[in-house]
C-alpha positions as CSV (number, residue, x, y, z in Angstrom):
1,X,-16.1,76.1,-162.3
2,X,-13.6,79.2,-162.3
3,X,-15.0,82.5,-161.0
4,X,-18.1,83.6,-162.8
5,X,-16.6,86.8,-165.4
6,X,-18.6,89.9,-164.3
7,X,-18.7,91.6,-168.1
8,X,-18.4,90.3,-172.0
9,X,-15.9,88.7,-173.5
10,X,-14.1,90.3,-176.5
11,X,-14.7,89.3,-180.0
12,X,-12.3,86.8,-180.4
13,X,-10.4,86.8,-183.7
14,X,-11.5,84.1,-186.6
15,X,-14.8,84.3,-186.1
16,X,-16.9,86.2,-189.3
17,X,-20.1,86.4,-188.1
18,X,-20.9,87.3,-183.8
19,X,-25.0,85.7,-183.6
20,X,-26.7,87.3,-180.5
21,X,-28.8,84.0,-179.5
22,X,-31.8,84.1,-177.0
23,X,-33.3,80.5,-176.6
24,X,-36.7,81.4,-176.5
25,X,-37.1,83.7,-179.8
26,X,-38.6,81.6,-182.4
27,X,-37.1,84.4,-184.9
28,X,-33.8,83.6,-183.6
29,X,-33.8,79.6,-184.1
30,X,-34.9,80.0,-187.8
31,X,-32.6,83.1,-188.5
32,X,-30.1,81.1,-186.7
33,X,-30.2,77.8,-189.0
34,X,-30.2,80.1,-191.7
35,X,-27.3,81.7,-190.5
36,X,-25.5,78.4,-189.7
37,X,-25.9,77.3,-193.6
38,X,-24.3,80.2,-195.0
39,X,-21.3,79.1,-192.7
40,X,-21.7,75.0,-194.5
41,X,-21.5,76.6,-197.7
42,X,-18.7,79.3,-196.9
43,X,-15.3,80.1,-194.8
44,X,-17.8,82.1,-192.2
45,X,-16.7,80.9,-188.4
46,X,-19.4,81.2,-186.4
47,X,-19.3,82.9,-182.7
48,X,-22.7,82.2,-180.8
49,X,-23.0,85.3,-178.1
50,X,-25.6,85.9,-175.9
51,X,-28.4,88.0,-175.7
52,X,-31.2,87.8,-173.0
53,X,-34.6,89.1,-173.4
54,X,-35.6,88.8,-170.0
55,X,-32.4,90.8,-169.0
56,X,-33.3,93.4,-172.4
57,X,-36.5,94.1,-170.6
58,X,-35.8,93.7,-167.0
59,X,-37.4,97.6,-166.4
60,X,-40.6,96.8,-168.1
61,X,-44.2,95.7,-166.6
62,X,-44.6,92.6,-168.0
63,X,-48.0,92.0,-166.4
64,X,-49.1,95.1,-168.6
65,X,-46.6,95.2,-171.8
66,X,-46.7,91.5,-172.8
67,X,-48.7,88.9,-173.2
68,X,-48.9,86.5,-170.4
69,X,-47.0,84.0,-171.0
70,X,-43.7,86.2,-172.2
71,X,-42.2,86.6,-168.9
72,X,-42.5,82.6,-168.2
73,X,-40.7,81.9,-171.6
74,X,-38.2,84.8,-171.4
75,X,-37.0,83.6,-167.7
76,X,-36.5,80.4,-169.6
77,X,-34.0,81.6,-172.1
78,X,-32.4,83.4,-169.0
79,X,-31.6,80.5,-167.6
80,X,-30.8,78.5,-170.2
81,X,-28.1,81.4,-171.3
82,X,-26.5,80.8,-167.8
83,X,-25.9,77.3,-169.0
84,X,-24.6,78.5,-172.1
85,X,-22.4,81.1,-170.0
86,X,-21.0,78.1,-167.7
87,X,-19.8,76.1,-170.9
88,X,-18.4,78.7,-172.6
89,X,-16.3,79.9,-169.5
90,X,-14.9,76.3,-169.0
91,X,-15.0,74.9,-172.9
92,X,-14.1,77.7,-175.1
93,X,-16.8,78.9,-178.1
94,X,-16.4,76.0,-179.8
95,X,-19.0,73.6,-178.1
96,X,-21.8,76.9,-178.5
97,X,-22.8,75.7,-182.0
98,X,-24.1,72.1,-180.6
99,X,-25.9,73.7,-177.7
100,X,-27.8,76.2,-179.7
101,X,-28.8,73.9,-182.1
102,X,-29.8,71.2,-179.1
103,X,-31.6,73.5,-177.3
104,X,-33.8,74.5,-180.6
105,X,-34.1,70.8,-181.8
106,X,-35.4,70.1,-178.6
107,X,-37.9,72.8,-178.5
108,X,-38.9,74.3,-182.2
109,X,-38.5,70.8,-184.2
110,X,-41.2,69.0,-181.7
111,X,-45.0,68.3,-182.7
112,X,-47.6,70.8,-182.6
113,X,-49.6,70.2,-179.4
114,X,-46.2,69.1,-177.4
115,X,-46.5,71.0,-173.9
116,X,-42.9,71.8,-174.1
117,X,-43.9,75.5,-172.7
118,X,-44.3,74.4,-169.0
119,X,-40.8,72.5,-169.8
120,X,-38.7,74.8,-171.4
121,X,-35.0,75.0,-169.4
122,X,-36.3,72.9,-166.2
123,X,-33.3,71.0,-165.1
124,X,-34.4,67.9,-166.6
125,X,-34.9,69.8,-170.3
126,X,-31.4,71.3,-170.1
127,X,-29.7,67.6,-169.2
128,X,-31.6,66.2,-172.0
129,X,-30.3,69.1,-174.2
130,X,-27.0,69.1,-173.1
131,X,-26.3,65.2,-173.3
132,X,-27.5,65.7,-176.9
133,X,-25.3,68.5,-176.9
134,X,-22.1,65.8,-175.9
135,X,-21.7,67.7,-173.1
136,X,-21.1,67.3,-169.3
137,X,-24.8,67.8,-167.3
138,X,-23.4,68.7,-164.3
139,X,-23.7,72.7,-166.4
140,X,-27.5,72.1,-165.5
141,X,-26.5,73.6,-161.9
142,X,-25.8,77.1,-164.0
143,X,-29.5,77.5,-164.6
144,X,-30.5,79.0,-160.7
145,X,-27.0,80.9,-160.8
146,X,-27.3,84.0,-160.5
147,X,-23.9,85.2,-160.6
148,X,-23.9,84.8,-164.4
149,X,-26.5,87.4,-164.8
150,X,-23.7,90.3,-165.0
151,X,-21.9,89.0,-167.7
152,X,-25.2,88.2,-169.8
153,X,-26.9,91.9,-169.4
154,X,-23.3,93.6,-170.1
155,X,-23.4,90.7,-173.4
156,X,-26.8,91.8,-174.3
157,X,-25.6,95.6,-174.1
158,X,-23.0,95.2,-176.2
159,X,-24.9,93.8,-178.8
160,X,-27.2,97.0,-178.6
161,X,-24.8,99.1,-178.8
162,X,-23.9,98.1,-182.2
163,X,-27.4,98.2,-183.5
164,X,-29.3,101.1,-181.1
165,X,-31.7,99.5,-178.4
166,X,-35.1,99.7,-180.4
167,X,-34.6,96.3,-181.7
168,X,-35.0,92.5,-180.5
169,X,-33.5,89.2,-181.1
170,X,-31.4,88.1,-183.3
171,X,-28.6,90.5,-184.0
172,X,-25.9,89.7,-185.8
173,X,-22.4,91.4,-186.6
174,X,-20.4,90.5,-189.8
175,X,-17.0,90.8,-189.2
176,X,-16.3,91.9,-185.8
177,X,-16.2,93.8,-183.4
178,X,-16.5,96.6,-186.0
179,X,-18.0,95.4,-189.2
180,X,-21.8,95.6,-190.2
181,X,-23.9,95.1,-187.3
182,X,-28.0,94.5,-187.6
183,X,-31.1,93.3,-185.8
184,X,-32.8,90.0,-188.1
185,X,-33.3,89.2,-190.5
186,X,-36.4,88.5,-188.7
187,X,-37.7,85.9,-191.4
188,X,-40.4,83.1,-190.8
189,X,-38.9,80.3,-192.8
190,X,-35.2,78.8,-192.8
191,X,-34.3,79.3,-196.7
192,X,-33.1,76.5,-198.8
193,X,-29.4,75.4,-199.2
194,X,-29.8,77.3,-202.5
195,X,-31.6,80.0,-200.9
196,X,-29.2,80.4,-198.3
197,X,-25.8,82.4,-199.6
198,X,-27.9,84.5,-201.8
199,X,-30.0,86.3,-199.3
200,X,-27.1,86.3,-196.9
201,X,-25.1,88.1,-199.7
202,X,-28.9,90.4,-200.3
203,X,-28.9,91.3,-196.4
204,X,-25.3,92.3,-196.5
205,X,-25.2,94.3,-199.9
206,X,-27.8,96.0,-197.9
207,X,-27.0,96.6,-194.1
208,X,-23.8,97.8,-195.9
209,X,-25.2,100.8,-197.9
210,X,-24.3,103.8,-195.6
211,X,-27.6,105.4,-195.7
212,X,-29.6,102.2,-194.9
213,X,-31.8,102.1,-191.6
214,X,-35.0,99.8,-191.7
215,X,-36.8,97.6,-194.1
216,X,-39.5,96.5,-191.6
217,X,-43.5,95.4,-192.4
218,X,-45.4,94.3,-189.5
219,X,-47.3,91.8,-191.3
220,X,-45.6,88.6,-191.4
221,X,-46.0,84.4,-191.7
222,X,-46.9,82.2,-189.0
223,X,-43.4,80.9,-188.1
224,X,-42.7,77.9,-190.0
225,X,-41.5,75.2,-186.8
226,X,-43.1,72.1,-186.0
227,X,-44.2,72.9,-182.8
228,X,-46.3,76.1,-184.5
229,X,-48.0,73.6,-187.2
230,X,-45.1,73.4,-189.2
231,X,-44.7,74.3,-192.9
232,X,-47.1,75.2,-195.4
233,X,-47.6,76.3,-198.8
234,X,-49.5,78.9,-197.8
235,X,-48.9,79.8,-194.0
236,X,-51.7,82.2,-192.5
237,X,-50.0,85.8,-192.2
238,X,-50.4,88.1,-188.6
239,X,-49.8,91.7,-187.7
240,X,-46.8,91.9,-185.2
241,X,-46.5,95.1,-183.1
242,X,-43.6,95.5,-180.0
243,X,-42.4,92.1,-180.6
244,X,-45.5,90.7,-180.4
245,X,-48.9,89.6,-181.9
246,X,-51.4,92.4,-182.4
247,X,-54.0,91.8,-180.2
248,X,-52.4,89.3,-177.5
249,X,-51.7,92.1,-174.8
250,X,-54.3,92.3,-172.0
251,X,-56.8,94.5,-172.7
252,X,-56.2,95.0,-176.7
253,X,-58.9,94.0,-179.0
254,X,-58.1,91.7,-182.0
255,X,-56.0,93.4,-184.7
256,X,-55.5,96.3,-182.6
């Protein structure tokens, strides 16, 4: 592989919309399947970046600011974003679209009750995803490299400094480098083909308003994925606070 790049790579002209991906978000898969409609049913390119949550909150206590099993899943995305790193570095952006959607498929799209957890980005997980993928598996070495973590923390900073660092994953900039940039939509539910276009042209018309700053309510559905129960008419709702549920942090009482 040629010599691991130490900082992001430039918006590259022709792409519409720059998606900030982290593996393990379950916010990001939906938004992202969202996202990659509006693209089906448009002339929107889509370039998949990078954003790491492990590397976003590499100065926090995990042990005391999350619950327990964040840091296991957010070391996962890390490494599987040092595969993603590998390909684009030899391949170009184009085979990014295929891995995300792989990697997802492979995780959010499996039955309720699959232990897919204690699997997530092991090296057998990654070959399965990336032969789905079409892609070589020898990128499966990137996962315990390292030298890719550079690039990925200066990729996740510039991402936040488009949108301000009190914000998680996704975020998304509509025509870059220096178009509308925002954190979300975080929705629970991947919209209809019909759905699709208008709510991408709603959260547009919206993020473009000069005085706009947050639309936010903590109270939100169970995400809709198969591996979380799947849909329903009527999904239970929870309170989210810090990126996570109410109530799931050591020492917090339910609904807290």
């Amino acid at each position: 592989m040629p010599t691991t790049p130490t900082t992001a790579p430039s918006s590259e002209p022709g792409y519409d919309i720059e998606f900030f991906w982290d593996p393990v978000c379950p916010f990001a898969w939906i938004t992202s399947r969202w996202v990659a409609k509006v693209a089906a049913q448009s002339d929107y390119a889509v370039d998949w970046r990078f954003i790491s949550l492990r590397l976003l909150n590499k100065h926090k206590d995990y042990a005391t600011e999350f619950p327990p099993e964040y840091e296991r899943g957010h070391t996962a995305g890390l490494r599987m974003l040092r595969v993603a790193a590998a390909v684009r570095d030899d391949l170009g952006r184009d085979p990014l679209g295929k891995l995300v959607a792989a990697y997802g498929e492979s995780y959010w799209d499996r039955p309720e009750g699959t232990d897919m957890r204690s699997e997530l980005s092991t090296t057998d997980h990654v070959v399965d995803v990336l032969e789905t993928a079409g892609l070589p598996t020898t990128y499966a070495d990137a996962l315990d490299d390292t030298s890719w973590d550079a690039m990925l923390d200066d990729e996740t900073e510039l991402a936040l400094s488009r949108t301000g660092r009190d914000v998680g994953t996704p975020i998304i900039t509509f025509q870059p480098p220096d178009g509308l940039s925002f954190f979300g939509p975080v929705i629970s539910r991947v919209p209809t083909d019909a759905e699709a276009v208008p709510l991408w042209d709603a959260v547009t018309t919206l993020a473009a308003f000069p005085g706009f700053a947050e639309m936010k309510r903590s109270l939100r559905e169970v995400p809709q994925l198969n591996i979380l129960g799947g849909t329903s008419d009527a999904p239970t709702s929870e309170d989210w606070t810090g990126g996570h549920r109410a109530g799931h942090l050591p020492g917090d009482t339910p609904n807290s």
